[in-house]
N, C-alpha and C positions, 0 to 999 in steps of 0.2 A: 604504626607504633611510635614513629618521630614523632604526631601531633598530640598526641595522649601527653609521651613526656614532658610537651613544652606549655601543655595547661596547668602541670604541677609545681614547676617552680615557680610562678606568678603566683600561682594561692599561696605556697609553703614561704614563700616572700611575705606576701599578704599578713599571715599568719604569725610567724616572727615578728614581722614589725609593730604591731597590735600590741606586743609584751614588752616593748622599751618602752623606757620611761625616758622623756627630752632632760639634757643635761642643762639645757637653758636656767638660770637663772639660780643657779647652786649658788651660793655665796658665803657658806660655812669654811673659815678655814682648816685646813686639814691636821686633827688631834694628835698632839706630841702618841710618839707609840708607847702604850702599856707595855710592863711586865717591870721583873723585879730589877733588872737593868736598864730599864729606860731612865733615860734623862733630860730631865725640861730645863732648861735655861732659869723661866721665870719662877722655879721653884730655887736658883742659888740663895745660899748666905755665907757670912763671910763668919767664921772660928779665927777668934786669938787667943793664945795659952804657947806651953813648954813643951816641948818636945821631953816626953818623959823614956820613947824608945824608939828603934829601929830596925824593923823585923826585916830582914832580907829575903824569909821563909814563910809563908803563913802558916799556921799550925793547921790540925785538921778539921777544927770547926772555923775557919776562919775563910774569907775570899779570897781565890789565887792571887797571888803576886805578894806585893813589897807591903807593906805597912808604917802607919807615923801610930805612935800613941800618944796624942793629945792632953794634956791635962788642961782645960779650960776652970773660969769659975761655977761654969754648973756641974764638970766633974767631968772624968777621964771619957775620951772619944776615940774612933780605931776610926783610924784617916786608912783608905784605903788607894793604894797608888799603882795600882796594877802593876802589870810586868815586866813596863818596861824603864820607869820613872827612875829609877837607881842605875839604868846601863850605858852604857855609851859616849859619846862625846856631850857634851852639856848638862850630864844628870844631875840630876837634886843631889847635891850636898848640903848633907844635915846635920849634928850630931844630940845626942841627949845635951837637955838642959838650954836652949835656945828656943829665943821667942820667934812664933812663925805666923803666918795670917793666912788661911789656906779657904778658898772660895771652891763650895761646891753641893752638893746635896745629898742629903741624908737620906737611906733607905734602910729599908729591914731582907737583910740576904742570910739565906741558913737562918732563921728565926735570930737574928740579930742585930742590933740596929749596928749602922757602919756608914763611915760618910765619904763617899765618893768626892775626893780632890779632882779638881781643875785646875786650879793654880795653888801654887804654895811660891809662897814670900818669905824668904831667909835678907835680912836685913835690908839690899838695893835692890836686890835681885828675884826677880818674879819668875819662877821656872812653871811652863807649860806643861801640865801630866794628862790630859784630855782635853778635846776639842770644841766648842758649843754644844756638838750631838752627844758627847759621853765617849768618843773614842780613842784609847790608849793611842798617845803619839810617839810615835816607835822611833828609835836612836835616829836612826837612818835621816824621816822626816821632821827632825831637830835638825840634822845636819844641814839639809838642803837649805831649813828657815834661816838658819844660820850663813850659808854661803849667799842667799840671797839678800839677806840683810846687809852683809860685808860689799858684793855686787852693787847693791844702792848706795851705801854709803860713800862709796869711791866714786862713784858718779853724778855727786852733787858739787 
C-alpha cells in the first residue's frame, strides 16, 4: 500500500506543476486599485477658489465625513475631507470666505461628482487630510508626524 501511495505524489506533483505559469520575466508594474475610492497619485490636480462653506455633517446624498464647498472659476466643488480632517490636534482650520488651494482627485461617489482632498493650503500652512494611497490621516497620526517633526528639529 506504501508503494502505491508514493507513485502518486510524483505524478500529482507532475501534474500541478504542468499548470504554473513561470513568473520570470513579468515586468508590468502593478495597477493603482479600482473602485470608486481608489486613488492614483498621477491622477492629482491642484483647485484654487473660496471657501463658500463648511460642513461638519455630510448630508444624506453626500460622502461620510467633513466637507469644503469650493467655489472655483469653473464653479462650485464639494472637497471632500473625510472624518477625520476637522478633529484633533493640528486640524484644518478654515472658515467661509478664504482662499484655499487644495490638491487632490476628482471622482463620481453616490452618482456625484466630489473631490477627494489631500492637501489643503490655508495661507502658509499646508494641512495633510490623506496620504499618497487616499488614506484618511487620523488625529492621532498628525500627532505623532508632528512630535517627530519637533524630535528632529531639536536635533539639528
Amino acid at each position: 500500500m506504501k508503494l502505491r501511495s508514493a507513485g502518486i505524489c510524483p505524478m500529482g506533483l507532475l501534474f500541478f506543476i504542468s499548470f504554473v505559469q513561470p513568473v520570470q520575466g513579468q515586468t508590468q508594474p502593478l495597477a493603482p486599485p479600482a473602485g470608486p475610492f481608489s486613488y492614483d497619485v498621477t491622477h492629482e490636480v491642484t483647485l484654487n477658489g473660496t471657501v463658500s462653506g463648511v460642513l461638519t455633517k455630510q448630508t444624506p446624498e453626500m460622502v461620510a465625513g467633513s466637507h469644503l464647498l469650493l467655489t472655483t472659476l469653473s464653479g462650485p466643488v464639494d472637497i471632500s475631507l473625510g472624518t477625520f480632517a476637522l478633529r484633533g490636534a493640528g486640524a484644518l482650520s478654515v472658515n467661509s470666505g478664504q482662499q484655499v488651494e487644495v490638491v487632490g482627485v476628482m471622482k463620481t461617489l453616490k452618482e456625484k461628482p466630489v473631490f477627494l482632498a489631500r492637501t489643503v493650503k490655508v495661507g502658509d500652512h499646508v494641512y495633510e487630510i490623506r496620504n499618497e494611497h487616499g488614506i484618511p490621516i487620523t488625529p492621532q497620526a498628525r500627532e505623532r508626524a508632528n512630535q517627530k517633526a519637533a524630535q528632529n528639529w531639536e536635533t539639528r
